[in-house]
VEXSERO-558928 format. One record per residue (C-alpha): y, z, x; residue in three letters. Coordinates in steps of 0.25 Angstrom, whole numbers. Layout:
<atom north="Y" up="Z" east="X" type="ala"/>
...
END
This chain:
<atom north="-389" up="-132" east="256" type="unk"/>
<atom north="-377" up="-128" east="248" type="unk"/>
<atom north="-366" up="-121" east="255" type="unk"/>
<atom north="-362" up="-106" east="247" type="unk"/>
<atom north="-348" up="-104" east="249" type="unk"/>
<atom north="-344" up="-90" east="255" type="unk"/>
<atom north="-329" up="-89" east="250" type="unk"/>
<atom north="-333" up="-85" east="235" type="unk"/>
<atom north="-342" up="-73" east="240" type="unk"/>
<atom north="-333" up="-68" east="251" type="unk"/>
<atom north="-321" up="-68" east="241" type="unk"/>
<atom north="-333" up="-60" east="231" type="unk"/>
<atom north="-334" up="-49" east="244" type="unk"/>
<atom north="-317" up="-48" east="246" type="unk"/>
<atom north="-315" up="-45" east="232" type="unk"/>
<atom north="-326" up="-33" east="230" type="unk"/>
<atom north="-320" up="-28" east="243" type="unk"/>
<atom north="-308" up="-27" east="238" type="unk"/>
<atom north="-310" up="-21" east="224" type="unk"/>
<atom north="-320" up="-9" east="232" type="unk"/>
<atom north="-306" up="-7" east="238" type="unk"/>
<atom north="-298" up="-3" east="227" type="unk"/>
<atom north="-294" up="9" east="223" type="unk"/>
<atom north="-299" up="14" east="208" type="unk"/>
<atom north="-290" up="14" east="196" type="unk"/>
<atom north="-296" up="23" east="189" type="unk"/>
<atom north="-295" up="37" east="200" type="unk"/>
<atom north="-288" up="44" east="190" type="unk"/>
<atom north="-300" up="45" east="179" type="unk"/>
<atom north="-309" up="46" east="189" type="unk"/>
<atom north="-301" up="60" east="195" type="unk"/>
<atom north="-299" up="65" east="180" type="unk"/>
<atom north="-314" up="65" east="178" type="unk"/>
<atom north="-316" up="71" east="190" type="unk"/>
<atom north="-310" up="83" east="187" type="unk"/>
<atom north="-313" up="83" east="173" type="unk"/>
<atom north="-327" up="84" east="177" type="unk"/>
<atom north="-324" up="98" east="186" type="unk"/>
<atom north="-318" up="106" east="174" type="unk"/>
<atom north="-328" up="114" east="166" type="unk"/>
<atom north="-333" up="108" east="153" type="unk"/>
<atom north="-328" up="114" east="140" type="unk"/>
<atom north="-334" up="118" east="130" type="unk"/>
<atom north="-336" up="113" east="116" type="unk"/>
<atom north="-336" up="120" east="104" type="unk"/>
<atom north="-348" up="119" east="96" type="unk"/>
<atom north="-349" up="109" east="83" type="unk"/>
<atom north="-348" up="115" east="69" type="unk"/>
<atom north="-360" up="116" east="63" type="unk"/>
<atom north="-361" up="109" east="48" type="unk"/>
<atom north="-373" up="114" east="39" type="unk"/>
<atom north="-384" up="103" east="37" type="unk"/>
<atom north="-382" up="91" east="28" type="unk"/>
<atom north="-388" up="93" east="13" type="unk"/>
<atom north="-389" up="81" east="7" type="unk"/>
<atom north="-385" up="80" east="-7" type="unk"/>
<atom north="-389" up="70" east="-18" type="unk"/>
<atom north="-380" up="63" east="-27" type="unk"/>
<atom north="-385" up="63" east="-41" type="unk"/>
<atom north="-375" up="58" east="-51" type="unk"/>
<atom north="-383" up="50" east="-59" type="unk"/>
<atom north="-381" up="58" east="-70" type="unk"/>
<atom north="-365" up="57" east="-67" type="unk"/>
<atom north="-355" up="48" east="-72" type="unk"/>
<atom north="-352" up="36" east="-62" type="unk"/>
<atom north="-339" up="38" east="-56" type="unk"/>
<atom north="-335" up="25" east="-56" type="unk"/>
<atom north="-336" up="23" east="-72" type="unk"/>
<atom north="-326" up="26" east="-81" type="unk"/>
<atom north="-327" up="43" east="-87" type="unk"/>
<atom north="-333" up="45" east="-100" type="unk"/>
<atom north="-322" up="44" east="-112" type="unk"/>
<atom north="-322" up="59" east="-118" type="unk"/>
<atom north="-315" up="56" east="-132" type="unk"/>
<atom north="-306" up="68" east="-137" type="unk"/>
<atom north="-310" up="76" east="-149" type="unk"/>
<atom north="-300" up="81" east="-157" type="unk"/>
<atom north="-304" up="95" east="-159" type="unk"/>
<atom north="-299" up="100" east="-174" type="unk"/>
<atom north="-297" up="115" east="-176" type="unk"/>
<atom north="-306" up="120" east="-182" type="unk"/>
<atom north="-297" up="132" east="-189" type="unk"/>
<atom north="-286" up="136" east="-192" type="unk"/>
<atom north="-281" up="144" east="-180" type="unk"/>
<atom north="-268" up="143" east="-175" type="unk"/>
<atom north="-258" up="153" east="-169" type="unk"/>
<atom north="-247" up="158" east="-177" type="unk"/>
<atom north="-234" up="153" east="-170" type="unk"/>
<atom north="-225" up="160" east="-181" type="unk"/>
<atom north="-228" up="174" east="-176" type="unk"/>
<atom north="-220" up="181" east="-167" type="unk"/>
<atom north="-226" up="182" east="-152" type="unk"/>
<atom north="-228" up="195" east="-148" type="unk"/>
<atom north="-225" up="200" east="-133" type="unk"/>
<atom north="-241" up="199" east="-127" type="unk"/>
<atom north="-243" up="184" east="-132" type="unk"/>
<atom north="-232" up="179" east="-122" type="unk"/>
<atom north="-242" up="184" east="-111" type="unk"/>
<atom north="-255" up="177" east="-107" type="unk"/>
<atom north="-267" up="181" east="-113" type="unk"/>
<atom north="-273" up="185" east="-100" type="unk"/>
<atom north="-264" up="193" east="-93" type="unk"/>
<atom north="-264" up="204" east="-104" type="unk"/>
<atom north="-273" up="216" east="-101" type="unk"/>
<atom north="-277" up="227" east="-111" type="unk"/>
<atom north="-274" up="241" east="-105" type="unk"/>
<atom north="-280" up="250" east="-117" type="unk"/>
<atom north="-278" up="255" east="-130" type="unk"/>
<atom north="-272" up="264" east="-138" type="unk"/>
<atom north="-275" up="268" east="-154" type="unk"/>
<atom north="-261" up="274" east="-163" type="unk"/>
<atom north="-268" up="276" east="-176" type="unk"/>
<atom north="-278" up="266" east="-180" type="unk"/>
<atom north="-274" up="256" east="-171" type="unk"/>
<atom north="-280" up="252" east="-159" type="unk"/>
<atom north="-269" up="246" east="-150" type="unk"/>
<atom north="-273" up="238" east="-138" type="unk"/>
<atom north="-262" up="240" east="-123" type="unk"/>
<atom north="-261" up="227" east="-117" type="unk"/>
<atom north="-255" up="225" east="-102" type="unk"/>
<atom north="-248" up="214" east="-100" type="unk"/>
<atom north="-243" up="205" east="-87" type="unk"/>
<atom north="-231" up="212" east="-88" type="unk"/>
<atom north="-236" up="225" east="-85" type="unk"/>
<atom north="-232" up="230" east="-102" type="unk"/>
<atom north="-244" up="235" east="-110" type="unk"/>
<atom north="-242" up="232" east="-125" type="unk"/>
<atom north="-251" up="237" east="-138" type="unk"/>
<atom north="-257" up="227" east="-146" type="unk"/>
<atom north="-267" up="228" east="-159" type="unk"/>
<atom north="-274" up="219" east="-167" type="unk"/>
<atom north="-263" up="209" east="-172" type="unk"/>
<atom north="-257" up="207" east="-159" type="unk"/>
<atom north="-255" up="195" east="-152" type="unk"/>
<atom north="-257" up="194" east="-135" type="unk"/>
<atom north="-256" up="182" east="-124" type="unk"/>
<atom north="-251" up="166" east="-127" type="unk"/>
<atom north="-262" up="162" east="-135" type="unk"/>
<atom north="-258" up="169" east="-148" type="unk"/>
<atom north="-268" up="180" east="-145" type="unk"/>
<atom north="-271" up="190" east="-157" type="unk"/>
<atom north="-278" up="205" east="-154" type="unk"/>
<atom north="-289" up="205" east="-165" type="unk"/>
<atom north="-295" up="218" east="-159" type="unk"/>
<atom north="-291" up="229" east="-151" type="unk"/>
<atom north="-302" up="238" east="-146" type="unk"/>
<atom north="-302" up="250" east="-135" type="unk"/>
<atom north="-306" up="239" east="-124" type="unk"/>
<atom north="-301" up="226" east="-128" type="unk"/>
<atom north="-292" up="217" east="-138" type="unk"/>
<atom north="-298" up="205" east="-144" type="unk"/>
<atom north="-287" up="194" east="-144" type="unk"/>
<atom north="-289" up="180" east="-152" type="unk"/>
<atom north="-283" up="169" east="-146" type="unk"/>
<atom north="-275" up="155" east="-151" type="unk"/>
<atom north="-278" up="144" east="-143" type="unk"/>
<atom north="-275" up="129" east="-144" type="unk"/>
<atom north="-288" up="122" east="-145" type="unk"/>
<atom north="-284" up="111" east="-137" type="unk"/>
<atom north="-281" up="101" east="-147" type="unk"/>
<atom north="-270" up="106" east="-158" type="unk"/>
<atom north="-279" up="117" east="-163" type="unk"/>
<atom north="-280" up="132" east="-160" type="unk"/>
<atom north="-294" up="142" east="-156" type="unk"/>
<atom north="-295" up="155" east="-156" type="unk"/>
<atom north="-301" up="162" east="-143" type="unk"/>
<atom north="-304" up="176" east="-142" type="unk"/>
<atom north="-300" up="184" east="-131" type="unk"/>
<atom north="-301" up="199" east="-125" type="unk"/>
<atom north="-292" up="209" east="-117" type="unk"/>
<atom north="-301" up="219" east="-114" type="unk"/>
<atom north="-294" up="232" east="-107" type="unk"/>
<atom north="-294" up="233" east="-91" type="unk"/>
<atom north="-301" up="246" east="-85" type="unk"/>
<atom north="-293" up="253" east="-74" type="unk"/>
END
């Protein structure tokens, strides 16, 4: 019969007596979450509330691809089409160093058989003017004066070394 030694589970016994007899490291944790757990909970405010997804499809098909190189618009030289240009000769008259814009027709008065437009302008002046005239930067000419409105033609660059003419209103301002 073989002979079981004793010493190796005797030592086994000694040692968990002892460790049953140390004192806790951890006492500190243990006491904060004690008295953590005797306050009152608090409250959480509620989450935000998102509208529902909607999903959206992509359809580009039609699109250029944005990883090739953008189509080559070639430049047309526009030629004028007329023979409009300003007269740069002329001497400026006092409303053409005013925007176009900010000039307002305040009403009209007739001496004779002329039929003069009153302009305001930024400054707070009022001017007469009559068909002849010219008004704002854009070498504006009155063509027409009428009880409600003047008729201004415009001289604007075309964008490429040439000159349009654009029509333009000032129509008088009810009070």
């Amino acid at each position: 019969m073989k002979r079981i030694q004793k010493w190796p589970i005797c030592l086994m016994i000694v040692v968990s007596l002892l460790a049953s007899c140390q004192k806790p490291a951890h006492d500190d944790v243990y006491a904060f979450i004690e008295s953590n757990k005797e306050r009152p909970p608090g409250k959480i405010k509620s989450l935000k509330r998102y509208p529902p997804y909607k999903p959206y499809t992509y359809r580009a098909q039609q699109l250029r691809s944005p990883f090739t190189p953008p189509y080559v618009i070639e430049k047309k030289v526009l030629v004028a089409s007329s023979n409009v240009k300003p007269d740069l000769d002329r001497q400026k008259q006092r409303l053409e160093t005013f925007e176009f814009s900010s000039l307002s027709m305040v009403g009209t008065v007739k001496q004779g058989e002329i039929l003069w437009g009153l302009i305001r302008d930024p400054e707070g002046s009022i001017e007469r003017v009559r068909m002849g005239y010219y008004l704002g930067k854009n070498n504006g000419k009155i063509t027409n004066v009428t009880n409600q409105s003047i008729d201004v033609v415009e001289i604007v660059p075309n964008g490429s070394e040439g000159w349009l003419e654009r029509p333009n209103v000032i129509s008088i301002k009810e009070q």
